[in-house]
C-alpha positions as a Markdown table, in Angstrom:
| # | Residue | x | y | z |
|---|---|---|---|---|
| 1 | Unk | -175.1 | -54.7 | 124.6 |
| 2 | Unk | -177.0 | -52.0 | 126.5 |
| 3 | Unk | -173.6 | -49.5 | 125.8 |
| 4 | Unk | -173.7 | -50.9 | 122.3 |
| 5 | Unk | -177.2 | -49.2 | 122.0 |
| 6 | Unk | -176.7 | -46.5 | 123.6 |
| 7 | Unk | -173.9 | -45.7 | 121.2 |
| 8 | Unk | -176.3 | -46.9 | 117.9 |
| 9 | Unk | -179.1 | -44.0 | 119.2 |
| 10 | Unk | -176.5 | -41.6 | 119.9 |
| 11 | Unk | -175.2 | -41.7 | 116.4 |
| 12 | Unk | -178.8 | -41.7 | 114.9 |
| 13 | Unk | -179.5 | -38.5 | 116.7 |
| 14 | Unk | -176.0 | -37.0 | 115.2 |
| 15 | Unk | -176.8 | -38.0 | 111.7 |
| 16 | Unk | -180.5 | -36.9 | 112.2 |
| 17 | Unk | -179.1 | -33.6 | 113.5 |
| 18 | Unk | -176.6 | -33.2 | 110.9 |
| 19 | Unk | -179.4 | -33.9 | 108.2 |
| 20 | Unk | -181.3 | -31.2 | 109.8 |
| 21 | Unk | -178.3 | -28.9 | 109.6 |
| 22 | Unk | -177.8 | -29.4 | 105.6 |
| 23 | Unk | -181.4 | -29.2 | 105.2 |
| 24 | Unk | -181.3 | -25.5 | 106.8 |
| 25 | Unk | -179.0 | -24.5 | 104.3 |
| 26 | Unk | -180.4 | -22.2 | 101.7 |
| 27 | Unk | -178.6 | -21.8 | 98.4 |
| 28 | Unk | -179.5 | -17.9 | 97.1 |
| 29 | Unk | -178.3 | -17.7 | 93.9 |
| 30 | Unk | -177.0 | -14.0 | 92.5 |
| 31 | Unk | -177.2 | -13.3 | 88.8 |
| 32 | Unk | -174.3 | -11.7 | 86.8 |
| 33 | Unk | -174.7 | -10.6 | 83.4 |
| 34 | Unk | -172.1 | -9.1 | 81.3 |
| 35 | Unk | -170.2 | -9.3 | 78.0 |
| 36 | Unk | -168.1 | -12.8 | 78.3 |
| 37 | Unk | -167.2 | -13.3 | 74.8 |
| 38 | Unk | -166.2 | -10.4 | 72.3 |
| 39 | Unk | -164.1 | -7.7 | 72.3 |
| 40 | Unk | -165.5 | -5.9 | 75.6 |
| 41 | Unk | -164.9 | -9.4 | 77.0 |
| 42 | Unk | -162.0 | -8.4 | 79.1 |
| 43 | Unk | -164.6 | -5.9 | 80.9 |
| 44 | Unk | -167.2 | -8.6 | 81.5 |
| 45 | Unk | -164.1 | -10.9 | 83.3 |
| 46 | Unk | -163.2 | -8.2 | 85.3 |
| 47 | Unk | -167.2 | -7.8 | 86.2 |
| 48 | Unk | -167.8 | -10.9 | 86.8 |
| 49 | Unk | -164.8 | -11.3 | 88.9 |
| 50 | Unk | -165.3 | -9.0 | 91.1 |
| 51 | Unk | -169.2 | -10.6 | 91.5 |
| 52 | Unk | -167.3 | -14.0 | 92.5 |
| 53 | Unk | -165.1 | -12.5 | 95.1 |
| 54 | Unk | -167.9 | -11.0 | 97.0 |
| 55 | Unk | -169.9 | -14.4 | 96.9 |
| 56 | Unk | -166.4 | -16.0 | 97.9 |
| 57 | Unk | -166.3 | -13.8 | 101.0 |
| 58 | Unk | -169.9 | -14.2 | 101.7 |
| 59 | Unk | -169.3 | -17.5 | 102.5 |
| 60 | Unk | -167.1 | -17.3 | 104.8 |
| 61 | Unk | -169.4 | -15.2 | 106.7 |
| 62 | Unk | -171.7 | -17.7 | 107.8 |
| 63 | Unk | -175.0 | -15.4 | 107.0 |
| 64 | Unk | -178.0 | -16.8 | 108.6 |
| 65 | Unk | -181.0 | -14.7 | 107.0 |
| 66 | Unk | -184.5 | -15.9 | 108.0 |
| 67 | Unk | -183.2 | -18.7 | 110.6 |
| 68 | Unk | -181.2 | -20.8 | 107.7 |
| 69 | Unk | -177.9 | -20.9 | 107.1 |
| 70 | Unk | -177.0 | -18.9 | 103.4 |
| 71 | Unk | -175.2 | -20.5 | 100.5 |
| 72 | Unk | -174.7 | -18.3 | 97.7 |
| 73 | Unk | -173.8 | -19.1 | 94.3 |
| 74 | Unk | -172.9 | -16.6 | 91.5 |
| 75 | Unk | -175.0 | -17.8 | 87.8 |
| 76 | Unk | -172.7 | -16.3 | 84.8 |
| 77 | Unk | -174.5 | -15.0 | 81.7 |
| 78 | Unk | -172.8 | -13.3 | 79.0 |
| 79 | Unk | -174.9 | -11.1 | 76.6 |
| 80 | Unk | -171.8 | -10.2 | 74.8 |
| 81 | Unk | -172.5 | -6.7 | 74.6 |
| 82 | Unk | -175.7 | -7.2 | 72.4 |
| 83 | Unk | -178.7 | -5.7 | 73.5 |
| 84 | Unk | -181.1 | -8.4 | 71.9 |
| 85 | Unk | -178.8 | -11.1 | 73.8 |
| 86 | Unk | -179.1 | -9.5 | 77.2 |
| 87 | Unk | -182.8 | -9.5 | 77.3 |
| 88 | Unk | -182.4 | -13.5 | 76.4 |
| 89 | Unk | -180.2 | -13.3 | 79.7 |
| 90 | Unk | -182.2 | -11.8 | 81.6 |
| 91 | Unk | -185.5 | -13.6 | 81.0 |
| 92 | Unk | -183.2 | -16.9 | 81.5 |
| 93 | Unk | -182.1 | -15.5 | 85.3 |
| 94 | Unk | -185.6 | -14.6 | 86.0 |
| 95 | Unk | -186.8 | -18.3 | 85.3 |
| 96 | Unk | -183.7 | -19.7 | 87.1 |
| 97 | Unk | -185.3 | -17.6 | 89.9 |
| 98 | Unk | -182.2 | -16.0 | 91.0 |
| 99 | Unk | -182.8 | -13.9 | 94.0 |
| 100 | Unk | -181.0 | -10.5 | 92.9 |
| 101 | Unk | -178.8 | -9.5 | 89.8 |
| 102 | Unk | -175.5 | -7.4 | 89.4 |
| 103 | Unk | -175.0 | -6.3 | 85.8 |
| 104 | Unk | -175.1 | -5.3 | 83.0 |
| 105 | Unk | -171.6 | -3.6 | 82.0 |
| 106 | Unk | -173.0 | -1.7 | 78.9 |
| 107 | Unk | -176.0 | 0.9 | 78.9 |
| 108 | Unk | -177.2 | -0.7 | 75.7 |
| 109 | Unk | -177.9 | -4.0 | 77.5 |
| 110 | Unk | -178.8 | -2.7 | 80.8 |
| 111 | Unk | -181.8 | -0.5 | 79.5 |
| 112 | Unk | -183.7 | -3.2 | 77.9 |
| 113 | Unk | -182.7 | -5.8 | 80.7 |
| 114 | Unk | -184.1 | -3.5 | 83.7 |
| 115 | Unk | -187.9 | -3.7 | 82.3 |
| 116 | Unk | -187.7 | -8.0 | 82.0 |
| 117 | Unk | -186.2 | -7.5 | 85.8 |
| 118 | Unk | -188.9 | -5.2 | 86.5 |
| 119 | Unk | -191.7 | -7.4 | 84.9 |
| 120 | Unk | -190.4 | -10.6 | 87.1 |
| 121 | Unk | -189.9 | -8.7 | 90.2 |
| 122 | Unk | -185.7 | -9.1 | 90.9 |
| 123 | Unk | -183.6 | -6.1 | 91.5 |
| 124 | Unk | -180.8 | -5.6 | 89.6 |
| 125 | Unk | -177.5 | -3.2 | 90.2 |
| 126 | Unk | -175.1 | -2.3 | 87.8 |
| 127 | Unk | -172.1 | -0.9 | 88.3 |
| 128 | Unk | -170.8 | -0.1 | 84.9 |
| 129 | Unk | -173.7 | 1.1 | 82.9 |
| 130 | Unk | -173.8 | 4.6 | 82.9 |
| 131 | Unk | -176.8 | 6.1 | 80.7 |
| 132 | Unk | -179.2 | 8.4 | 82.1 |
| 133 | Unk | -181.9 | 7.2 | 81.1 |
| 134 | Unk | -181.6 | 3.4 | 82.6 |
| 135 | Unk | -183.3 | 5.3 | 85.8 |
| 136 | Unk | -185.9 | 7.1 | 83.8 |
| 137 | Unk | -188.8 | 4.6 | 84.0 |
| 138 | Unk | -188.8 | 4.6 | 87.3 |
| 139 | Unk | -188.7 | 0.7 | 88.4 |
| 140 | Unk | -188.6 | 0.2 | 91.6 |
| 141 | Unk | -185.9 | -2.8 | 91.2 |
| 142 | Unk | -182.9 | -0.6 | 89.3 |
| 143 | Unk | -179.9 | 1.1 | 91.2 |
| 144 | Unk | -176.8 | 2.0 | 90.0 |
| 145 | Unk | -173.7 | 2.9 | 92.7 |
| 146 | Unk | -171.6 | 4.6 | 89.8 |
| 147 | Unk | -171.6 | 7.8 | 88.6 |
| 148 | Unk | -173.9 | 8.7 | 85.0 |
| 149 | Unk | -173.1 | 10.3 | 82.5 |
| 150 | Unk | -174.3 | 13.4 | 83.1 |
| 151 | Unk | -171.7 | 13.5 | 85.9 |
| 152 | Unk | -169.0 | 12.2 | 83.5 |
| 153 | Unk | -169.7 | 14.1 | 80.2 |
| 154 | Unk | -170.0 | 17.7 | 81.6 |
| 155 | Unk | -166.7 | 17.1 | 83.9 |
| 156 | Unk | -164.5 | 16.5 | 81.2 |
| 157 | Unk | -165.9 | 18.8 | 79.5 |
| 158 | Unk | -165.3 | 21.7 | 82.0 |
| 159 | Unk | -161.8 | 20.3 | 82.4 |
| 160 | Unk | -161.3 | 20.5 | 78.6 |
| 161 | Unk | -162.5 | 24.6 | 78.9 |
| 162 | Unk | -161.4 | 25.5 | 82.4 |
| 163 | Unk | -158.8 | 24.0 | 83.3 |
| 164 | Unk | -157.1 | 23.6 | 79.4 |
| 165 | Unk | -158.6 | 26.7 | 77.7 |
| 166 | Unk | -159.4 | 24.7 | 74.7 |
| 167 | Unk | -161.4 | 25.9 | 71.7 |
| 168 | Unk | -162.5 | 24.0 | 69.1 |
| 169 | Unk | -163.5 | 20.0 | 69.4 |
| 170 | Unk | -164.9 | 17.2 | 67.2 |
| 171 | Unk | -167.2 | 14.3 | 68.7 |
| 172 | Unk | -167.5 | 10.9 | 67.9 |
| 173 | Unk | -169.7 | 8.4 | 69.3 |
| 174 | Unk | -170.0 | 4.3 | 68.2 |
| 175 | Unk | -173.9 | 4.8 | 68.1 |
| 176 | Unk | -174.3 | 3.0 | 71.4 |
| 177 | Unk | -176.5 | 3.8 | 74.3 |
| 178 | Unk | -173.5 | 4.5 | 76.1 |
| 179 | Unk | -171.6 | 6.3 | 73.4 |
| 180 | Unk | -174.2 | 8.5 | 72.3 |
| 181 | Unk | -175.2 | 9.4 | 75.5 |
| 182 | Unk | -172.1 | 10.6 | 76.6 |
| 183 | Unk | -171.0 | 12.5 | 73.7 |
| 184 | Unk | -174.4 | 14.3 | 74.1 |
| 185 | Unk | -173.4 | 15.6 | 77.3 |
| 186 | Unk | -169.8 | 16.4 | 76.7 |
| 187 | Unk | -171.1 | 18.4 | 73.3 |
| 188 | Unk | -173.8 | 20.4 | 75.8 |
| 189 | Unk | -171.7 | 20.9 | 78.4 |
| 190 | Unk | -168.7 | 22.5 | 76.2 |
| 191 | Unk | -171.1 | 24.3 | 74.1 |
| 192 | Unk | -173.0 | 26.0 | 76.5 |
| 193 | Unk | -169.0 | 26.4 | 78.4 |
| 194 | Unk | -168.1 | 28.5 | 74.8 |
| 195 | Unk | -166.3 | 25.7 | 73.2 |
| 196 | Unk | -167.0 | 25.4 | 68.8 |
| 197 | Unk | -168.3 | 21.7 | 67.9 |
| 198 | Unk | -166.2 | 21.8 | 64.7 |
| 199 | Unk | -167.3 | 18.0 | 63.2 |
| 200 | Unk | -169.5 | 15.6 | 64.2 |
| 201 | Unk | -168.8 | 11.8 | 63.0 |
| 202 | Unk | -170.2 | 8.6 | 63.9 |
| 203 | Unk | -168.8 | 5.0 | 64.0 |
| 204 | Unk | -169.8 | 1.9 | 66.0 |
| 205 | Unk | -168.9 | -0.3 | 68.5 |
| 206 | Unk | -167.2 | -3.3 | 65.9 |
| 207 | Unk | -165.3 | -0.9 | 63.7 |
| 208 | Unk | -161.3 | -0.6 | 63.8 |
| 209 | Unk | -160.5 | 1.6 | 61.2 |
| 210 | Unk | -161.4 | 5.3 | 61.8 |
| 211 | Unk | -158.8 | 6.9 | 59.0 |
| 212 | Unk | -161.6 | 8.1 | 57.0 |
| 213 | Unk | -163.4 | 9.8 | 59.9 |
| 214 | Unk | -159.9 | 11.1 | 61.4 |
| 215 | Unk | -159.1 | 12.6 | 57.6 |
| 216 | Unk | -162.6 | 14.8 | 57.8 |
| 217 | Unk | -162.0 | 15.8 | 61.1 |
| 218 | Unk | -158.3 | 16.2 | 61.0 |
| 219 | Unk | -159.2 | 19.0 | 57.9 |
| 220 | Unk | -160.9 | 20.6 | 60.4 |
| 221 | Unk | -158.2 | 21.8 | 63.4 |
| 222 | Unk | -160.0 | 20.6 | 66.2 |
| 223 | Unk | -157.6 | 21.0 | 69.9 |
| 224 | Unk | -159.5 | 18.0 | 70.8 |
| 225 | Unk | -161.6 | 14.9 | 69.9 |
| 226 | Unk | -164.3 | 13.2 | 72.3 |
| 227 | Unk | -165.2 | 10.1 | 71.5 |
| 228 | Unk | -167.8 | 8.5 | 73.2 |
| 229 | Unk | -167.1 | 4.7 | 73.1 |
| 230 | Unk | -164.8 | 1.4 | 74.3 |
| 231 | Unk | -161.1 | 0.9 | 74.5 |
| 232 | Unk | -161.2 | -1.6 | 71.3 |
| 233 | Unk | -162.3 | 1.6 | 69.1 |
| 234 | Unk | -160.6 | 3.6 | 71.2 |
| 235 | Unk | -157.0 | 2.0 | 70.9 |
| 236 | Unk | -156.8 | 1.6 | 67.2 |
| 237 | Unk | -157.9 | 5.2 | 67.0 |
| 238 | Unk | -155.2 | 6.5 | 68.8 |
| 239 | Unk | -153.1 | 4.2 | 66.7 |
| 240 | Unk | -154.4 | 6.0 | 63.3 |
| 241 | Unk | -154.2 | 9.4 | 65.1 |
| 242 | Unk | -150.4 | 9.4 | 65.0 |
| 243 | Unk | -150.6 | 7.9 | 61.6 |
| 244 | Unk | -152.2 | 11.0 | 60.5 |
| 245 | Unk | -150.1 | 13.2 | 62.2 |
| 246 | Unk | -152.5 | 14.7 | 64.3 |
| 247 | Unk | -149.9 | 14.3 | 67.5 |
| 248 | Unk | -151.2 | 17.4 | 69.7 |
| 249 | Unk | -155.0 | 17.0 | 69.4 |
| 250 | Unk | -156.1 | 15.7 | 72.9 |
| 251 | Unk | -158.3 | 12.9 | 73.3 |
| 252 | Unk | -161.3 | 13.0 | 76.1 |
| 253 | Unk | -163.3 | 9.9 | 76.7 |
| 254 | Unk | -165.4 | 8.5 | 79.0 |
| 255 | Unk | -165.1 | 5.5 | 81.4 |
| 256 | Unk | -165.5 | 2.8 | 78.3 |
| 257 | Unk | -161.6 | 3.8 | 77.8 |
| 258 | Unk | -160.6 | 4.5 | 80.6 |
| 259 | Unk | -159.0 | 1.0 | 81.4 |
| 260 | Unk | -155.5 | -0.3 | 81.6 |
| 261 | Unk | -156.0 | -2.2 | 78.6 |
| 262 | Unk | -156.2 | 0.9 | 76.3 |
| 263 | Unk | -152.5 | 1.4 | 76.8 |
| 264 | Unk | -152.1 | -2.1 | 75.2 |
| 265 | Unk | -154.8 | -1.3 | 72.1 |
| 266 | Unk | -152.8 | 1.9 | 71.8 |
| 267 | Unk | -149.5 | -0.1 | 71.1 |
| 268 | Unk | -147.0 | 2.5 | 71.7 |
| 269 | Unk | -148.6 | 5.3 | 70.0 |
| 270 | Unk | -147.9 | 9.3 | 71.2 |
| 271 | Unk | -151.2 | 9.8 | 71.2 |
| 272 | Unk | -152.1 | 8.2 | 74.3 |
| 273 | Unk | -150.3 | 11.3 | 76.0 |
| 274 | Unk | -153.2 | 13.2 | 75.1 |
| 275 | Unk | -155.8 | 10.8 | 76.3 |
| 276 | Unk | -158.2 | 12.1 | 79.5 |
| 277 | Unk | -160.4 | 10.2 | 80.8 |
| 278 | Unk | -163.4 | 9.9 | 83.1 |
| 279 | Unk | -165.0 | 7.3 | 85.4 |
| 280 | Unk | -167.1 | 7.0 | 88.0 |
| 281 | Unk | -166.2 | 6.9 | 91.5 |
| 282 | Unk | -162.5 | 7.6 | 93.1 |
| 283 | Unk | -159.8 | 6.4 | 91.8 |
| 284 | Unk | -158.6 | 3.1 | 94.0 |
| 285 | Unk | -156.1 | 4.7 | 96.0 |
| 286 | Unk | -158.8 | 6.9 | 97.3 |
| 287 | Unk | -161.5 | 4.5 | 97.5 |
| 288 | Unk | -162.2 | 3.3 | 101.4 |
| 289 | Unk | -161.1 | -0.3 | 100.6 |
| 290 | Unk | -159.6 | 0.6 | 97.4 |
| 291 | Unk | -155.4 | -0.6 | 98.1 |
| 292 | Unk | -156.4 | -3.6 | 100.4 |
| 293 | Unk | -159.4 | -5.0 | 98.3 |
| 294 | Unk | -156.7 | -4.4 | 94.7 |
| 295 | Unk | -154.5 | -6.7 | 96.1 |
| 296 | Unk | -156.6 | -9.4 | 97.3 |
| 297 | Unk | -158.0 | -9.4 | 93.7 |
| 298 | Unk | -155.1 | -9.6 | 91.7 |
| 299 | Unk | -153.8 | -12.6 | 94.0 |
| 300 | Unk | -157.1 | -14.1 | 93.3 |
| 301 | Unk | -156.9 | -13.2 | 89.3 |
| 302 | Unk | -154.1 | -11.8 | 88.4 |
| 303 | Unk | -154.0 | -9.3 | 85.4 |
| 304 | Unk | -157.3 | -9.5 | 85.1 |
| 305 | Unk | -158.0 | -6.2 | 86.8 |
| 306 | Unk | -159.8 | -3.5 | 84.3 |
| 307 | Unk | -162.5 | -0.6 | 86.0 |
| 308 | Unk | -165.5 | -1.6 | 87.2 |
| 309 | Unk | -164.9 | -5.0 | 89.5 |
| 310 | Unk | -164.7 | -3.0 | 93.3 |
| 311 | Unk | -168.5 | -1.7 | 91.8 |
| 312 | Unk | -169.4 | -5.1 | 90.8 |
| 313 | Unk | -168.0 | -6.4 | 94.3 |
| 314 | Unk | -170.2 | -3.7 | 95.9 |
| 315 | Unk | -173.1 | -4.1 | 94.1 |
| 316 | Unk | -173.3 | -7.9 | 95.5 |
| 317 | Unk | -172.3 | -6.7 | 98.8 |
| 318 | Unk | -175.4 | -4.5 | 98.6 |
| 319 | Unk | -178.0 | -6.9 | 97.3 |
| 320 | Unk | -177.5 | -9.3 | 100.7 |
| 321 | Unk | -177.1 | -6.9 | 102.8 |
| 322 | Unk | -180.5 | -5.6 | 102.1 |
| 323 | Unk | -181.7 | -9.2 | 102.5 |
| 324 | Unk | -180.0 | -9.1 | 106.0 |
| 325 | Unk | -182.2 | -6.2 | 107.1 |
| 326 | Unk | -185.3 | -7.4 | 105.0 |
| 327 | Unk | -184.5 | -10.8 | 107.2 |
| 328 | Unk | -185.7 | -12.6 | 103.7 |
| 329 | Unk | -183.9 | -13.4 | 100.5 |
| 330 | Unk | -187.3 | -12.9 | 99.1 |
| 331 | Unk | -186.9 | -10.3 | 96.3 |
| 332 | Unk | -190.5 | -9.1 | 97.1 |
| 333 | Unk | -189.4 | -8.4 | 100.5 |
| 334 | Unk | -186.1 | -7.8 | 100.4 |
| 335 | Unk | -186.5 | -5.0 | 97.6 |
| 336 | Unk | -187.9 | -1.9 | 99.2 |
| 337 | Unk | -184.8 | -2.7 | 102.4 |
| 338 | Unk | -182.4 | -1.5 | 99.1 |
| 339 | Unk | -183.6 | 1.8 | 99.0 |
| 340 | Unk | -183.3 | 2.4 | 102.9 |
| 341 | Unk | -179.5 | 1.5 | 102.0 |
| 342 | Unk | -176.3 | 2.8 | 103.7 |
| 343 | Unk | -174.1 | 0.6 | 102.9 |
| 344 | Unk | -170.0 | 1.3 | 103.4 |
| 345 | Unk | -168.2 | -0.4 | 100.7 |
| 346 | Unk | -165.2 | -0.9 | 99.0 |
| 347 | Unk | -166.0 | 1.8 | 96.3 |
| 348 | Unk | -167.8 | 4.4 | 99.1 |
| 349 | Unk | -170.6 | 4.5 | 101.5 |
| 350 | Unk | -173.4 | 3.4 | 99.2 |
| 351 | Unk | -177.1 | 4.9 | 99.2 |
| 352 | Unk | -179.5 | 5.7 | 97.1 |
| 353 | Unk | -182.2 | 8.7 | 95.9 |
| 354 | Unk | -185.7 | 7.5 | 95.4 |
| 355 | Unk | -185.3 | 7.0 | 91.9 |
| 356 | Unk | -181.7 | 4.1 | 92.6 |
| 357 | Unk | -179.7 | 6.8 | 91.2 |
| 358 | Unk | -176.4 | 6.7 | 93.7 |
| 359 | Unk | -176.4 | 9.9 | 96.0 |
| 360 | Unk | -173.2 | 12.2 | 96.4 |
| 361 | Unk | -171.1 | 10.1 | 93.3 |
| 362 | Unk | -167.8 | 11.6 | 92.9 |
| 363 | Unk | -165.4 | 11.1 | 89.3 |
| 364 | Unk | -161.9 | 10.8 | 89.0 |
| 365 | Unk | -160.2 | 12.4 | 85.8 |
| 366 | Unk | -157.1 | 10.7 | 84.9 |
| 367 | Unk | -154.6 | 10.5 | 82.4 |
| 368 | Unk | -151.5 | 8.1 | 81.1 |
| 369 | Unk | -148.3 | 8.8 | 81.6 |
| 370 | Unk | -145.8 | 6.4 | 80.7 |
| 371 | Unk | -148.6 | 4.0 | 79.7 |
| 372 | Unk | -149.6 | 4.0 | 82.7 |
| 373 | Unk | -153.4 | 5.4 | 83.8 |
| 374 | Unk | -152.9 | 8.0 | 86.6 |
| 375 | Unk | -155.4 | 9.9 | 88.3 |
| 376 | Unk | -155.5 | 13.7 | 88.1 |
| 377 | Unk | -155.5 | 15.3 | 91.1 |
């Protein structure tokens, strides 16, 4: 009897013991937002897998932050590249009361997300969003650890007079934050360079057929278009571009097309020859992590891989360890610990000037050969 009790206490002090363990687990719950449904959706899977991975390894880390065991869970929003529905996703993380954000992809989404993060006091880092002016306002909870477009319109743009002599170009943009910014740059940077801005057309970020446009601008002898945009514009484009015969004109863009699934829009077409492109960051190969981190993604979703998932990987990696130093999941606290970061990731060693710009970001200029996208050295 007495052994009988003796065993009874015994497993009332486990079970009470292993309540208390479960109840020390903390679930901290990390926002993504990007486009999930769409055109651009292939960009937001990529984003958003790349988010998961990061919380996948997390787990297996065993973080203890604050004396408590750390769950974290990723919450999926899509805002299907539409400004107007990326507010609506961020107001709906902020009342979930997620404890940091990665996103948006686009610029146009980002900008008007950062002030409903800013008004409800969680951080948010993109990695894909590259307008200028998303740091502008100056709130203390937005950082970006890719390159903006400052850094990406004027270096293809003294590629496309340095290093190819070119003349004359014509700019597009799809009227996006993203694709107007851009193409603002470039058209600065070439300009002031010596190069002629011989057209200037506009589309948007739904259209698909550009022949129109392309017959203006093909009267016009341009050695080059820019087009500041996505890969779903950009594709068909390219498409119509050898239609119209207009086979030696190259074709500079930004990172919105520089993917792997521009190749596929282009379906077979010359003209994707011409194609330079710039995006943030070095290319994987060069990346720290880049070759080891690629393959553990595509056995974890394979084809899915597009641009920005290492940055959207990174940006999560970022967001807990400044909790780990901040010793708090507390967004209040855990804030201010992000700007003190230095932080070596996949992507690069990660820290930021006062204003959550990323300091010392590098670009990669590449082109396609064989359908293939392949970094310029």
């Amino acid at each position: 009897m007495q052994m009988k009790l003796k065993l009874t206490v015994a497993a009332a002090i486990t079970a009470v013991a292993g309540m208390a363990s479960a109840q020390d687990v903390q679930v901290v719950k990390i926002g993504h937002v990007a486009p999930m449904s769409g055109a651009q959706a292939h960009y937001g899977k990529d984003n958003e897998n790349g988010a998961r991975m990061a919380v996948d390894d997390l787990n297996t880390q065993n973080v203890v932050i604050g004396g408590k065991k750390i769950k974290f869970e990723l919450v999926a929003e899509d805002d299907a590249a539409d400004p107007k529905q990326g507010t609506a996703a961020a107001q709906k993380l902020c009342d979930a009361k997620v404890n940091g954000v990665v996103g948006h992809l686009n610029s146009g989404t980002t900008i008007p997300a950062s002030k409903v993060y800013n008004d409800c006091g969680i951080p948010h880092i993109t990695g894909a969003a590259t307008n200028p002016n998303l740091t502008k306002p100056g709130y203390k909870t937005t950082f970006r650890i890719i390159a903006n477009d400052n850094s990406l319109g004027a270096g293809l743009a003294f590629y496309a007079t340095d290093a190819l002599k070119l003349k004359k170009v014509a700019i597009i943009d799809d009227r996006t934050a993203y694709g107007q910014g851009v193409a603002e740059v470039f058209k600065k940077t070439a300009m002031a360079k010596g190069m002629t801005v011989v057209d200037e057309q506009f589309t948007t970020d739904k259209a698909t057929d550009f022949m129109a446009i392309l017959t203006s601008i093909k009267s016009k002898a341009p050695d080059a278009i820019f087009f500041g945009g996505m890969d779903p514009q950009a594709g068909p484009m390219l498409r119509q571009m050898e239609q119209l015969g207009m086979t030696n004109v190259k074709y500079f863009g930004g990172d919105g097309l520089c993917t792997n699934e521009v190749a596929k829009l282009a379906a077979g077409a010359k003209t994707l020859e011409n194609v330079v492109c710039a995006e943030g960051g070095a290319s994987l190969v060069k990346m720290p992590g880049g070759v080891e981190w690629k393959k553990r993604y595509d056995a974890k979703f394979p084809g899915q891989f597009q641009i920005y998932s290492p940055y959207t990987y990174d940006a999560t990696m970022v967001l807990v360890d400044a909790m780990k130093r901040a010793n708090s999941t507390d967004p209040k606290v855990y804030t201010p610990e992000l700007l003190k970061t230095n932080y070596k990731g996949v992507t690069t060693t990660i820290s930021f000037e006062p204003n959550g710009e990323l300091k010392n970001p590098s670009i990669t200029l590449s082109v396609y050969k064989d359908g293939k996208k392949t970094a310029l050295n």
